[in-house]
C-alpha positions as CSV (number, residue, x, y, z in Angstrom):
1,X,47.3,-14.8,14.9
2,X,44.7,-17.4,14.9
3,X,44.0,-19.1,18.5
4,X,44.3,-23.0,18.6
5,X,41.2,-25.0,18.2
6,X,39.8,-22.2,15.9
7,X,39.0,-22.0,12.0
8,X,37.2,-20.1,9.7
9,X,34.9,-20.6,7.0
10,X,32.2,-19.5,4.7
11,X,28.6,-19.7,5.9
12,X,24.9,-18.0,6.0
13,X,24.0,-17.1,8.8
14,X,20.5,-16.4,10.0
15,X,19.6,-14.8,13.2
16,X,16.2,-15.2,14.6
17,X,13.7,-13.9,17.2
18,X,9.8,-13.8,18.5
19,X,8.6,-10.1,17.9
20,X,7.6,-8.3,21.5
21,X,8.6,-12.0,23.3
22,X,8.7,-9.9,26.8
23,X,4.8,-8.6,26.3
24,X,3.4,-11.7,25.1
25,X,5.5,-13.7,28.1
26,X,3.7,-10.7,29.9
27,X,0.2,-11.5,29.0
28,X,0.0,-15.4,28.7
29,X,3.8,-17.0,29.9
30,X,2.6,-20.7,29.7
31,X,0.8,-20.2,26.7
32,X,3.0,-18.0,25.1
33,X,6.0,-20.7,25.9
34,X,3.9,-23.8,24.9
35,X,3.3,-21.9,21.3
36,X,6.8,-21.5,21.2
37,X,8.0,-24.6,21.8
38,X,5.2,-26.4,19.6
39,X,6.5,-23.6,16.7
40,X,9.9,-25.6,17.1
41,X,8.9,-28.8,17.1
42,X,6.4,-29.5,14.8
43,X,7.9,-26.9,12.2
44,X,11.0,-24.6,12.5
45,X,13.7,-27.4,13.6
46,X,12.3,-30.1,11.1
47,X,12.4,-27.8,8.3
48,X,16.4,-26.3,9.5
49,X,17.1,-30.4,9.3
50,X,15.4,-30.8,5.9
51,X,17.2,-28.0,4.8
52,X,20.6,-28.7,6.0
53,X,20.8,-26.1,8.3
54,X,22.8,-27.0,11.8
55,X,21.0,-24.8,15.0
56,X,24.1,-23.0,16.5
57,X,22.6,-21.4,19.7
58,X,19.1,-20.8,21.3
59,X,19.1,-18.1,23.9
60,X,15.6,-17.5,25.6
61,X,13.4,-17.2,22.1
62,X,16.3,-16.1,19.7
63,X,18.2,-18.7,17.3
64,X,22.0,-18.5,15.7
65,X,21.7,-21.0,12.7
66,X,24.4,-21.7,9.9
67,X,24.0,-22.8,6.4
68,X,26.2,-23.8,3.7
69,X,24.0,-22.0,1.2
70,X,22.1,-19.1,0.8
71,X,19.6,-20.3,-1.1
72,X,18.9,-23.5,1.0
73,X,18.9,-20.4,3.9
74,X,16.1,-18.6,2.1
75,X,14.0,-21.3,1.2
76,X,14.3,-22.5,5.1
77,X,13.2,-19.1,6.5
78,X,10.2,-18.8,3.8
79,X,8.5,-21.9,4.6
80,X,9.4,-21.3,8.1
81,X,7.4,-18.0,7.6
82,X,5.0,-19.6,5.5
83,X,4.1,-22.1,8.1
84,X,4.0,-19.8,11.1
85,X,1.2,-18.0,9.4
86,X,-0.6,-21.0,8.9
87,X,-0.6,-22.1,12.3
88,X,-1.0,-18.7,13.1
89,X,-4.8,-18.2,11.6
90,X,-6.8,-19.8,14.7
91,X,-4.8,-17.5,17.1
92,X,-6.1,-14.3,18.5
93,X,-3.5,-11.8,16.4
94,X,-2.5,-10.1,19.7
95,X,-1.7,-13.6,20.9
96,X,0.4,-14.6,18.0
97,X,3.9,-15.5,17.5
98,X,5.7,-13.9,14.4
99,X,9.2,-14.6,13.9
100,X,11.9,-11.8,12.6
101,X,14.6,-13.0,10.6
102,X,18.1,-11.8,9.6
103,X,20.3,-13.4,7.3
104,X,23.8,-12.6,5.6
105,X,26.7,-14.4,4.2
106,X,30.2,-14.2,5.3
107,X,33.4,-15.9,7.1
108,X,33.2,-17.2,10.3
109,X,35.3,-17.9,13.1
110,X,34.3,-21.5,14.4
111,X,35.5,-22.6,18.1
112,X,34.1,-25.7,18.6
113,X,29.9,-25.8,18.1
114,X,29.9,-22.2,17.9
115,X,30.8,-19.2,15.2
116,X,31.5,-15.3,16.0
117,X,32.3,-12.9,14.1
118,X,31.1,-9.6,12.4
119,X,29.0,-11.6,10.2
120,X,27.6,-12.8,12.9
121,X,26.5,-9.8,14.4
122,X,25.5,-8.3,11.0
123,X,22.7,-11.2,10.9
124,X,21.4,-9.9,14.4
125,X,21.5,-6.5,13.5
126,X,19.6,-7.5,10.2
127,X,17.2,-9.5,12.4
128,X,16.1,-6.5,14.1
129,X,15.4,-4.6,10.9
130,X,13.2,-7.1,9.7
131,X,9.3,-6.5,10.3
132,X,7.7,-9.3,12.2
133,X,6.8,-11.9,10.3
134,X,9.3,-10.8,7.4
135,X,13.0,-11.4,6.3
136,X,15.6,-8.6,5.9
137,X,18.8,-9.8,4.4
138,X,22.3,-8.4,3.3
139,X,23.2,-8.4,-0.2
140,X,25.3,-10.8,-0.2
141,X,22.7,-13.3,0.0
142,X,20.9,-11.3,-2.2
143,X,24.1,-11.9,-4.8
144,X,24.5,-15.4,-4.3
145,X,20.8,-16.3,-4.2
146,X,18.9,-13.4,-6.1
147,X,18.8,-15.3,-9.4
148,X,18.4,-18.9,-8.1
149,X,14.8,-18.2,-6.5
150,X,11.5,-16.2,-7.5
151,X,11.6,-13.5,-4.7
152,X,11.0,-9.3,-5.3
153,X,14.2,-8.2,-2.6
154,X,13.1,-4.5,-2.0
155,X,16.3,-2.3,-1.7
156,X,16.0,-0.7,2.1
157,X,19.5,0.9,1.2
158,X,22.5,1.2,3.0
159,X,21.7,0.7,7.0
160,X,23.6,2.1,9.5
161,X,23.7,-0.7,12.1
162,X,24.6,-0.9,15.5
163,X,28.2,-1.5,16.2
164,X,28.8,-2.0,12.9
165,X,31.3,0.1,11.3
166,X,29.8,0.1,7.7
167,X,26.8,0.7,6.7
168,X,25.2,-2.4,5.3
169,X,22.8,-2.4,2.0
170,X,19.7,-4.0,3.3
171,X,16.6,-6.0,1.4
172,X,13.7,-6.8,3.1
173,X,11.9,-9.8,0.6
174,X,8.7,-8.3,-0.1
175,X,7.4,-11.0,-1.5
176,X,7.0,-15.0,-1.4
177,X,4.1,-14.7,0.4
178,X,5.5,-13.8,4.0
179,X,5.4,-10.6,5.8
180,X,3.7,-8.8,8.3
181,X,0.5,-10.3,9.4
182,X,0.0,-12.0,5.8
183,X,-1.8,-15.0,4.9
184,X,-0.6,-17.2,2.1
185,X,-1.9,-15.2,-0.5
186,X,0.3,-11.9,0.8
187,X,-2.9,-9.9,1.6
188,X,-3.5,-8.2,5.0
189,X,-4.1,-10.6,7.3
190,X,-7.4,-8.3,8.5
191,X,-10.2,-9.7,6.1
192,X,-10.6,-6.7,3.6
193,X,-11.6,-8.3,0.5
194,X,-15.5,-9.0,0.4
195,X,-17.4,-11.9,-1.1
196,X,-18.6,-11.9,-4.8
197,X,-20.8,-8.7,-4.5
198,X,-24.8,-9.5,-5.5
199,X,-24.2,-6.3,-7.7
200,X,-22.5,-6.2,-10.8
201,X,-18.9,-5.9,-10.3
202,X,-16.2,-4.8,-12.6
203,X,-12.5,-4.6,-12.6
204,X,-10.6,-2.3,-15.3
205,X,-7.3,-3.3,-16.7
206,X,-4.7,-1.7,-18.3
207,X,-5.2,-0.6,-21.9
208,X,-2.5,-2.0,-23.9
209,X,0.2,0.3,-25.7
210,X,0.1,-1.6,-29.1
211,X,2.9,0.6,-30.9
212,X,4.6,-0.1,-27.9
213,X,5.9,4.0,-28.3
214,X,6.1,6.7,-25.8
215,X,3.6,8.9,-27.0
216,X,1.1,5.8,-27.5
217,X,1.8,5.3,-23.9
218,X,0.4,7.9,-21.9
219,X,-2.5,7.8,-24.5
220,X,-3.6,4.1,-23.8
221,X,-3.0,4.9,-20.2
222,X,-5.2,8.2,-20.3
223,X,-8.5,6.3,-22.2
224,X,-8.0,3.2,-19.5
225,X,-7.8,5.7,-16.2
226,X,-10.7,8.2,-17.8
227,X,-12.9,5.5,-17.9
228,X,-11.9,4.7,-14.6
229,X,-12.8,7.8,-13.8
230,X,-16.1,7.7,-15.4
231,X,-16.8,4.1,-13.2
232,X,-16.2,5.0,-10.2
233,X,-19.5,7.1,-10.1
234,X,-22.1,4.1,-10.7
235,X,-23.2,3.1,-7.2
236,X,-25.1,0.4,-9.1
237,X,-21.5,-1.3,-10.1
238,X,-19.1,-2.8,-7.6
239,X,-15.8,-1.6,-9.4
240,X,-11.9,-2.4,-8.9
241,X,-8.9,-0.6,-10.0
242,X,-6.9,-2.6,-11.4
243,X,-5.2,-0.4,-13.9
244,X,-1.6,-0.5,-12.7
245,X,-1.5,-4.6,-13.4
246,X,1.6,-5.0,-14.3
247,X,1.7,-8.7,-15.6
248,X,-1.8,-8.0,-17.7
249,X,-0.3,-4.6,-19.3
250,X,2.9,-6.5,-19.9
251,X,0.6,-9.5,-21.7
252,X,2.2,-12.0,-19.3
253,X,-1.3,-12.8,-17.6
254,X,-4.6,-12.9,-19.1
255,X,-7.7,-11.0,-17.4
256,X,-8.6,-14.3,-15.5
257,X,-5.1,-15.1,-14.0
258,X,-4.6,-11.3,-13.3
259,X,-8.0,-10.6,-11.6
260,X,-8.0,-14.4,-9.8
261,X,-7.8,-13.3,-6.3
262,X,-10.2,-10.7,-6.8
263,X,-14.1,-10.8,-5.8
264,X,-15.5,-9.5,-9.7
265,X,-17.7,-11.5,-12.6
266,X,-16.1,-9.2,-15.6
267,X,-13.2,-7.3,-17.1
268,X,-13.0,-4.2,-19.1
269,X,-10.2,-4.6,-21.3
270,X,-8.6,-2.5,-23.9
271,X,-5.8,-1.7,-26.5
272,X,-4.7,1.5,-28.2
273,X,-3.0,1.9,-31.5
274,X,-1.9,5.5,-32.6
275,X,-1.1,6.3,-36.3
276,X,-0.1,10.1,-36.1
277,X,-3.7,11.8,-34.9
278,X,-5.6,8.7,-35.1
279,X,-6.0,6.1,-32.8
280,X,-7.9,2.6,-33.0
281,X,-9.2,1.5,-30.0
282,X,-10.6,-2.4,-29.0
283,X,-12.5,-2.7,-25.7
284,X,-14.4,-5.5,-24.4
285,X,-15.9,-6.7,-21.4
286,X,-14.9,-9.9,-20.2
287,X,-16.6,-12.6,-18.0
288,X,-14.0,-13.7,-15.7
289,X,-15.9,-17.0,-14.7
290,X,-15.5,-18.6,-18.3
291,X,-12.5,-16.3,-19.9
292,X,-15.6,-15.3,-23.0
293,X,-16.4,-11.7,-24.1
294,X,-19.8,-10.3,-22.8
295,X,-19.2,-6.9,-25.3
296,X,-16.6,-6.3,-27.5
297,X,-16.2,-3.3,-29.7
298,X,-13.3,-1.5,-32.3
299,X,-13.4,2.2,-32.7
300,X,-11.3,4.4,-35.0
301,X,-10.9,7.5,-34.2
302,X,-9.6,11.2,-34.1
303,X,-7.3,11.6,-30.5
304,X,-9.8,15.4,-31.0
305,X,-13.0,12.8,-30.5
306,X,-11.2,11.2,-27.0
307,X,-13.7,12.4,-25.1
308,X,-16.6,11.0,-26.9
309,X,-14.8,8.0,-27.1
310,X,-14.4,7.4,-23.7
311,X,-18.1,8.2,-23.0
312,X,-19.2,5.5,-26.0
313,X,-17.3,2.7,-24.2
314,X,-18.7,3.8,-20.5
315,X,-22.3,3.7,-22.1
316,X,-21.6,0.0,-23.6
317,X,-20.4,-1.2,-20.4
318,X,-23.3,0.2,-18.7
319,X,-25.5,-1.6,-21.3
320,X,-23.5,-4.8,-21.7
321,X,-23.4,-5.6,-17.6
322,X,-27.3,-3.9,-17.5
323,X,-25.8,-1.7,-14.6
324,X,-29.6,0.8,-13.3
325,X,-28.9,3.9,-13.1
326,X,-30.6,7.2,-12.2
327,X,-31.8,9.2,-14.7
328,X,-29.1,12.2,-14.4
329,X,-26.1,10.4,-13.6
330,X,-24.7,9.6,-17.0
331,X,-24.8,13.5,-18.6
332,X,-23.8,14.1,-14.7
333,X,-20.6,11.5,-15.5
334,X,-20.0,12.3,-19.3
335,X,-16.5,13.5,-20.2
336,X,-17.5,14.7,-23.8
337,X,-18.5,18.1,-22.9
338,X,-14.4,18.9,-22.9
339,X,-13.7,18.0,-26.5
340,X,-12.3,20.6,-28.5
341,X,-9.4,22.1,-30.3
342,X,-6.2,20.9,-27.9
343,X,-7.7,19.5,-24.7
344,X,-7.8,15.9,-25.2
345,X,-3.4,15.9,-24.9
346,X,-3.1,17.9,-21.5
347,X,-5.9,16.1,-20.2
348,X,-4.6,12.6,-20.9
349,X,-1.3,13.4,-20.5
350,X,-1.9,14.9,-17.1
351,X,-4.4,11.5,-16.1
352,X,-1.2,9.5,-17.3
353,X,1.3,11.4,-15.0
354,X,-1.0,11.9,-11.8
355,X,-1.3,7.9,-11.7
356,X,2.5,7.3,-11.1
357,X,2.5,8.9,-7.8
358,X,5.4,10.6,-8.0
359,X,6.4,14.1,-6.7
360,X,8.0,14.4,-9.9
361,X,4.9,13.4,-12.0
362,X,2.3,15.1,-9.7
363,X,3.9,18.3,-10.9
364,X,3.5,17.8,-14.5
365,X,-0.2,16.4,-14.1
366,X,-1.3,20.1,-12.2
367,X,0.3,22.0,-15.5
368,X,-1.5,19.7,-17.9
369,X,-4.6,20.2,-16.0
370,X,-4.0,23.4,-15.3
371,X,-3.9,24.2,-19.3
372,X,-7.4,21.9,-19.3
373,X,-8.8,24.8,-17.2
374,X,-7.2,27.1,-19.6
375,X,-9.3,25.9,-21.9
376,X,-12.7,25.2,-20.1
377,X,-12.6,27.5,-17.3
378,X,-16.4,26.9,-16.7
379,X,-15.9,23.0,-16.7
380,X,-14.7,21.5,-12.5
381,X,-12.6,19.0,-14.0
382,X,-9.1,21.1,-13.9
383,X,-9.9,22.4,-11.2
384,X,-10.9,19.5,-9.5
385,X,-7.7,17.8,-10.4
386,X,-5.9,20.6,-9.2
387,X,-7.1,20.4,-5.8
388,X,-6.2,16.9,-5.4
389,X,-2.5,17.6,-7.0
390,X,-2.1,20.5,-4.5
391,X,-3.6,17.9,-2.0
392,X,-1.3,15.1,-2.5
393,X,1.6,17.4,-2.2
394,X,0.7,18.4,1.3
395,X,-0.1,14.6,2.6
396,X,3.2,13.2,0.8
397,X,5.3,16.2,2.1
398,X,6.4,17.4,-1.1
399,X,5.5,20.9,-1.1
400,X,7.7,23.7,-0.2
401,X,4.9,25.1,1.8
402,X,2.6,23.2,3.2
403,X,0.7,26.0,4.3
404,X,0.5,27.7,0.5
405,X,-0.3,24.0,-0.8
406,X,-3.6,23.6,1.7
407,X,-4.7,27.3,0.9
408,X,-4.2,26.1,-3.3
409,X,-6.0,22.8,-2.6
410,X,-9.5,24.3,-0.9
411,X,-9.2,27.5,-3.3
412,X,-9.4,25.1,-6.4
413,X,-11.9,22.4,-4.5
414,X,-14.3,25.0,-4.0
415,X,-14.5,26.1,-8.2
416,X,-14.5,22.5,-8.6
417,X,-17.8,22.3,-6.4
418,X,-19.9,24.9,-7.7
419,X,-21.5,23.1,-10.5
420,X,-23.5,20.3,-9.2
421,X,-24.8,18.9,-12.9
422,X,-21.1,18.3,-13.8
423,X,-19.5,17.3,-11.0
424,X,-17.6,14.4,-10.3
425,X,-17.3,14.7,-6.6
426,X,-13.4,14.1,-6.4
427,X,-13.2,18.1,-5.4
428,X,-15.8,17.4,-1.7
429,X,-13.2,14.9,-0.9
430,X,-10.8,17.5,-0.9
431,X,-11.8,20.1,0.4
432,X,-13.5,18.4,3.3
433,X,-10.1,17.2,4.0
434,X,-9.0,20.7,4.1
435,X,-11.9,22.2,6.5
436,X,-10.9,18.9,8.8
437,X,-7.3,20.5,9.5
438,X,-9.3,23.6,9.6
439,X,-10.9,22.2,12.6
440,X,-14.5,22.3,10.9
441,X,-15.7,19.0,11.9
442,X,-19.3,19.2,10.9
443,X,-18.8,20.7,7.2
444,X,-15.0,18.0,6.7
445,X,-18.0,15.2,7.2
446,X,-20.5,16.7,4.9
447,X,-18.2,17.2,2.2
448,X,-16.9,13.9,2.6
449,X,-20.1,12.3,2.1
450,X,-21.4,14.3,-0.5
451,X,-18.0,13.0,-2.2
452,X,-19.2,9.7,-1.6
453,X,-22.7,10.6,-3.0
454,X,-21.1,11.5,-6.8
455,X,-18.1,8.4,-5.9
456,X,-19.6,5.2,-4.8
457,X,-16.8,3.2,-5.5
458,X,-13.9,5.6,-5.5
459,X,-11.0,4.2,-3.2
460,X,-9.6,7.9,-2.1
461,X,-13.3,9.3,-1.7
462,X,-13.8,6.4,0.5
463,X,-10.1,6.8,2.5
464,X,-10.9,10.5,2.7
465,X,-14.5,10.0,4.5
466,X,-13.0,7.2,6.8
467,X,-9.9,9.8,8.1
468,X,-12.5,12.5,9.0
469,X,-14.7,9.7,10.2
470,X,-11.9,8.7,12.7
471,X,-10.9,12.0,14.2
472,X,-14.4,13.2,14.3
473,X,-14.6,10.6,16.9
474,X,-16.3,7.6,14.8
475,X,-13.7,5.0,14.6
476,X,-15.4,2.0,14.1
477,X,-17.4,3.8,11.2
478,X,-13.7,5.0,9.9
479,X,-12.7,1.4,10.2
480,X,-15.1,0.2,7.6
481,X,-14.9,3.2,5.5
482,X,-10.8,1.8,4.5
483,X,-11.8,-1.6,4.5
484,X,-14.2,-0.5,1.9
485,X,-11.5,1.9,0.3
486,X,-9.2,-0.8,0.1
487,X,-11.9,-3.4,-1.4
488,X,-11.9,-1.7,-4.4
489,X,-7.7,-1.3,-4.9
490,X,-5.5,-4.7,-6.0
491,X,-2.9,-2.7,-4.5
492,X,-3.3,-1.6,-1.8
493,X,-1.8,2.4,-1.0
494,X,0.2,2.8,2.4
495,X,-1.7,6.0,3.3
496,X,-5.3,4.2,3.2
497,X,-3.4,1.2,5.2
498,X,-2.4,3.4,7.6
499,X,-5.7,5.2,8.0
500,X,-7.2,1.6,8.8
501,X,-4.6,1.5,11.1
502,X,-5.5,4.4,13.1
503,X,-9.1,3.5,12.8
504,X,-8.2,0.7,14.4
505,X,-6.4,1.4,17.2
506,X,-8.7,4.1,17.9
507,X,-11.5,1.8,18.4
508,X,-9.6,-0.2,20.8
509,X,-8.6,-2.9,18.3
510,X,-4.7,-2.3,18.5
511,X,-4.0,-6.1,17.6
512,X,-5.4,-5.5,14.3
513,X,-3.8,-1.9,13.9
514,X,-0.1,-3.4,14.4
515,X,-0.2,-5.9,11.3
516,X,-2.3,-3.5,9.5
517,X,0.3,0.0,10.4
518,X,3.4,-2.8,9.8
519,X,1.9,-3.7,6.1
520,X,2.0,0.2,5.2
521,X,5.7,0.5,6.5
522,X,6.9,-2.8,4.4
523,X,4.9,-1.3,1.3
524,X,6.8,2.2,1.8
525,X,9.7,1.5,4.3
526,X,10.0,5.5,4.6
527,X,6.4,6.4,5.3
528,X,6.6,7.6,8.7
529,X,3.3,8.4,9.5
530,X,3.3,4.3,9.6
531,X,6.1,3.6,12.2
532,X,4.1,6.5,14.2
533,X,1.2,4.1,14.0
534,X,3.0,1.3,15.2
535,X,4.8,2.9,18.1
536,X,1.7,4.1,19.5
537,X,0.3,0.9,19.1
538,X,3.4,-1.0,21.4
539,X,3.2,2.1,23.5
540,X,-0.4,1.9,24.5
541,X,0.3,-2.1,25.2
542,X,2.9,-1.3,27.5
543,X,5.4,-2.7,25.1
544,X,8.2,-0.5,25.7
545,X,11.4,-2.7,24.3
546,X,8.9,-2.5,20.8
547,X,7.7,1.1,21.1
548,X,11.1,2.3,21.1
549,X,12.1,-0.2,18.2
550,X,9.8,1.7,16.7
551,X,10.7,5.2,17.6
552,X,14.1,4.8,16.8
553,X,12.8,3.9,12.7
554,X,10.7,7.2,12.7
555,X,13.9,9.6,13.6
556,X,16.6,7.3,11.4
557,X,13.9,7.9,8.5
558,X,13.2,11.6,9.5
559,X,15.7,13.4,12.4
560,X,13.6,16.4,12.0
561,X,10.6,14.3,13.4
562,X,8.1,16.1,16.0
563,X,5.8,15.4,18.1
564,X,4.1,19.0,17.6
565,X,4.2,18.6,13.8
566,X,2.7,15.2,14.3
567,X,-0.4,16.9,15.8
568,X,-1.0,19.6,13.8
569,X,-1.6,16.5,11.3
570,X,-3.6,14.6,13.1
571,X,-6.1,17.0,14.9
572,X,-8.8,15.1,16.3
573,X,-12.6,16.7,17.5
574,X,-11.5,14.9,21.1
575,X,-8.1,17.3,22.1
576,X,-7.7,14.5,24.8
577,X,-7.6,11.4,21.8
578,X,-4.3,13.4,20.6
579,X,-2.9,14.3,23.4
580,X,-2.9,10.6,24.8
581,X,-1.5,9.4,21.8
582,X,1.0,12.2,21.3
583,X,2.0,10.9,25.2
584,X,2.3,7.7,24.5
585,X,4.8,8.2,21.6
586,X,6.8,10.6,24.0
587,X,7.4,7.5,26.6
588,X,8.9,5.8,23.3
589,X,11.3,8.8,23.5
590,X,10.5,10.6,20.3
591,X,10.9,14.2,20.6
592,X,8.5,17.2,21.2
């Protein structure tokens, strides 16, 4: 029965906070409140009027505000988050206030000024899902809004919530430009992209798949990542991946919108068309600064002369961008000494595959590369590749053994580094990985740098040295090492965030580790490693409401999560640098 003076209608609700309010009331209260109140003022409750939006409820530095529409919700909360960044960028980043924000449409029970209900609760409980800085919502705002505005809602799934019966299907809005520690252009808010480099600098697209076929596909993908492969190892070129460009491969953005935000003069760009054993193949070299080709060539081809292919295209950017070189490095980079009967398909093929980062795919690239060694037993390639396969099964958990995956990894790294005159390097980074777990601090560094020596611009090379860096006890070193990694991605991998992360809070920077550790948990909401990051991070501020915020993410993503498995991944030259952190995330209450 309903009670008098109440009624009930439709509404959005959004629920918002200040992320760790009690630390930074702890560390600056006037300040803190001042920032606060001048957030309000000047931005949040102008833009809730602008927007229609009616303020329900303040309590301390949370906010109960209704709608009549979700999209007029959404585009509040955006520009809200938009805006708090901007005023945000003269602030220390430890001293800044980032807003969380949950919204969800549903009836209301209205008494007067106010409105319960469980969709009122459901917009507080979504609140505290969301990532400082970000927007989690329900999905019924993402049906009634989804279409009506140009926003990527990344499916968290179905959330258990507390004191919520159901479970609740969950988006967090990855993109809009808002997020955790971002600045308008949705990049890290720590300043990892460089200047223009005085050094030539290159970005590889996608090749396109002219027949628009399957098995066209993982050929135009193959030539593209080869080459990439072949780049990488030209310390006298500042190179970018940009190979998984989605909006270039899908001809919706030419090589100067796609590459824009992105410190390089030129563009290698390609297309492949396959008739039965035969494939023509454009390239050219673009100069992003006026849109006109530096070098542009068409080949037609046997798939048999791949290889020779890809080195003919190498040796023209080379030439066409007058990259110096030493003397050895090109025979030392050449891919042509694999052609032969059958080896060009398992190789691109298993290139193709290994680039999707899937467990699924990472499988199918070690048998293609493991028939490439089949067939050239004496080349390091395959088994160079095979390492890293057996490698990324161990850091992404997908092996059945991790134990039998790290012995696989070093036993193929160390055929792979035999041969110095054809060696790419991608094998040191491997195996010094492997003799860091091993506790072999001295030889993990070597390794890594030797890797570095054969891959100057090679983004996992780079991550690799900066990890060992770090728990060899160098974390300002490791710190640059990922920024430097991540220069050279347009998308930037969780892992590598993470290790930054780490590197950061390691060198006493945990202000810039939080944003950073947050970034890698919004890119891959069930990378753990990530929330580990960040609940060390509010741990070691004294931030315990955060910390175990934290905490309780890590066990809902993995309830098998230990503090003893933890270690074993993290093992660190210092035992003392472990076993402070391992500490810190007991106080947070995560188990031993």
């Amino acid at each position: 029965m309903k009670e008098a003076g109440t009624s009930r209608r439709r509404a959005t609700i959004v629920s918002a906070d200040v992320a760790g309010f009690s630390r930074l009331m702890g560390v600056d209260e006037e300040g803190t409140l001042a920032a606060f109140k001048s957030h309000r003022q000047e931005l949040i409750d102008p833009k809730i009027a602008e927007c229609g939006g009616r303020i329900v409820n303040v309590a301390g530095d949370g906010m109960l505000i209704e709608f009549s529409s979700a999209v007029d919700a959404l585009e509040c909360c955006i520009a809200v988050q938009r805006g708090i960044v901007t005023r945000n960028q003269t602030t220390p980043i430890e001293r800044r206030l980032q807003f969380r924000i949950g919204i969800n449409v549903a009836d209301v029970i209205v008494d007067g000024d106010d409105i319960f209900g469980d969709g009122v609760n459901i917009a507080a409980r979504l609140e505290g899902v969301a990532d400082p800085g970000g927007i989690c919502v329900s999905q019924a705002v993402v049906d009634q809004a989804g279409d009506k505005l140009d926003l990527e809602f990344q499916d968290l799934g179905r959330r258990a919530l507390k004191n919520i019966e159901q479970p609740v299907r969950t988006y967090r809005i990855a993109s809009a430009g808002i997020g955790v520690g971002v600045t308008g252009s949705g990049s890290v808010a720590v300043d990892i992209v460089p200047r223009l480099p005085e050094r030539p600098s290159l970005a590889i697209l996608p090749f396109r798949n002219l027949n628009g076929t399957e098995d066209t596909e993982f050929v135009a993908d193959g030539i593209g990542l080869s080459i990439q492969t072949l780049l990488v190892q030209l310390s006298g070129l500042f190179f970018i991946n940009a190979c998984s460009n989605q909006p270039y491969k899908e001809g919706r953005a030419s090589a100067v919108e796609a590459m824009r935000d992105f410190p390089v003069r030129y563009a290698l760009e390609g297309s492949v068309q396959r008739v039965g054993q035969r494939v023509r193949v454009t390239a050219q070299v673009t100069d992003l600064s006026d849109g006109e080709a530096v070098w542009a060539d068409r080949y037609d081809r046997d798939l048999e002369d791949v290889f020779v292919l890809q080195d003919d295209i190498t040796r023209e950017v080379i030439i066409s961008l007058s990259i110096e070189i030493p003397g050895a490095v090109p025979e030392r980079i050449s891919i042509r000494s694999l052609a032969g009967p059958g080896a060009w398909e398992p190789y691109l093929r298993g290139v193709s595959h290994f680039y999707k980062f899937t467990r699924e795919d990472n499988a199918i690239a070690r048998r293609m590369f493991e028939k490439v060694s089949d067939l050239f037993p004496d080349k390091t390639i395959g088994p160079g590749y095979i390492a890293l396969t057996h490698w990324i099964d161990v850091t992404r958990g997908w092996s059945a053994s991790r134990d039998a995956s790290l012995s696989q990894a070093a036993e193929w790294a160390e055929k792979s580094t035999v041969s110095v005159e054809e060696n790419n390097g991608l094998a040191h980074a491997v195996l010094g990985s492997v003799r860091l777990l091993e506790g072999e601090f001295d030889e993990a560094l070597a390794l890594c740098r030797r890797s570095i020596a054969f891959r100057a611009n090679c983004p996992f090379a780079l991550g690799q040295l900066a990890a060992v860096q770090n728990y060899c006890g160098d974390a300002t070193g490791a710190a640059k090492s990922a920024r430097e990694a991540l220069s050279v991605r347009t998308v930037y991998p969780p892992p590598l965030l993470n290790i930054l992360a780490i590197a950061y809070r390691d060198s006493g920077k945990v202000g810039l580790s939080i944003p950073t550790a947050l970034e890698a948990s919004r890119l891959d909401p069930k990378f753990v490693d990530a929330y580990a990051t960040v609940c060390s991070d509010y741990a070691l501020l004294g931030d315990d409401d955060e910390a175990r915020r934290a905490a309780d993410e890590i066990m809902e993503i993995d309830p098998e999560f230990r503090l003893s498995t933890y270690a074993k991944k993290h093992v660190y030259k210092d035992a003392e640098k472990i076993a402070g952190i391992v500490e810190a995330l007991r106080s947070a209450g995560l188990p031993d």
